[in-house]
C-alpha positions as CSV (number, residue, x, y, z in Angstrom):
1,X,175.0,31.4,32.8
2,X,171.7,30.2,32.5
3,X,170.0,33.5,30.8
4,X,169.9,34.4,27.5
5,X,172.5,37.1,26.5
6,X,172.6,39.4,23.2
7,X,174.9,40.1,20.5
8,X,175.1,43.3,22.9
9,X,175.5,42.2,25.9
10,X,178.8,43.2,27.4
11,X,180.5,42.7,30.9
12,X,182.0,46.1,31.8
13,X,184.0,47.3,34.9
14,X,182.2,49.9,37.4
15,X,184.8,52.7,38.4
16,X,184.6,51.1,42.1
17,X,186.2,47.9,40.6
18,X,183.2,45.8,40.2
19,X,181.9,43.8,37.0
20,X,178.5,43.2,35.5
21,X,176.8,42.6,32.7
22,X,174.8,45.5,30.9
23,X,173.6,46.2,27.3
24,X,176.0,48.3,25.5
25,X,175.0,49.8,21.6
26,X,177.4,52.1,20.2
27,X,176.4,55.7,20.1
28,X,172.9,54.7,22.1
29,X,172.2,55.5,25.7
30,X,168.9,54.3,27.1
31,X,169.6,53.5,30.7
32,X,173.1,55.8,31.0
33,X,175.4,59.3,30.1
34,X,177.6,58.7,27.2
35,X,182.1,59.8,28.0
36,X,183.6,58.8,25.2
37,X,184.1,54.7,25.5
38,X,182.8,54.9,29.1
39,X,179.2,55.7,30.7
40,X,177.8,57.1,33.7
41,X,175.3,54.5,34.7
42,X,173.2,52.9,37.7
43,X,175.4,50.1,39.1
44,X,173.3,47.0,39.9
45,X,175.0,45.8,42.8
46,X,175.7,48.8,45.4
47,X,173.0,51.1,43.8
48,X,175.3,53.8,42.8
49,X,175.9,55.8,39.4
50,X,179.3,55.6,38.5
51,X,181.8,55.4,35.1
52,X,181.7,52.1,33.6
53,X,183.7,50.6,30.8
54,X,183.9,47.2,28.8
55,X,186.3,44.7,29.6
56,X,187.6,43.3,26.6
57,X,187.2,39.5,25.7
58,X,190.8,39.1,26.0
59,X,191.1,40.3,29.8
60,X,187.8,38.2,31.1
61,X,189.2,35.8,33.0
62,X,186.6,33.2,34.9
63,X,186.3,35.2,38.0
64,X,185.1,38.1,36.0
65,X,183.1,36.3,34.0
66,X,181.7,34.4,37.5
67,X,181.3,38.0,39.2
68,X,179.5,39.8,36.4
69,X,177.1,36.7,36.0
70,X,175.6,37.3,39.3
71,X,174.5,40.5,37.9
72,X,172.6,40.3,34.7
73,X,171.9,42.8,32.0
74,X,168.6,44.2,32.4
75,X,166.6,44.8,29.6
76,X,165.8,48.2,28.0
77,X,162.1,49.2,28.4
């Protein structure tokens, strides 16, 4: 990836099965609804809101990392 990313900077998993990258702070919501550990947010790629969730480091694997990638975090105004 050829941007910069932040400490947090996550990729997280649209309810409609899609990754992207967004910024995520804990108990902050700029740009999004706080659920618990998910958030009702604008999805970057269809235009939609829908939940989203983080996808743990562990379960990135380099398609999801390639398919997030195409989406980058936008930054908070």
């Amino acid at each position: 990836m050829s941007e910069k990313t932040y400490a947090d900077e996550v990729i997280v998993r649209c309810s409609g099965g899609g990754y992207y990258r967004t910024r995520w702070i804990p108990l902050v919501s700029f740009k999004s609804i706080r659920f618990g550990a998910y958030r009702f947010q604008h999805r970057p790629v269809h235009g939609r809101w829908e939940m989203a969730d983080i996808v743990e480091d562990d379960e990135q694997t380099p398609e999801i990392i390639s398919e997030a990638d195409k989406y980058p975090a936008s930054r908070v105004p």
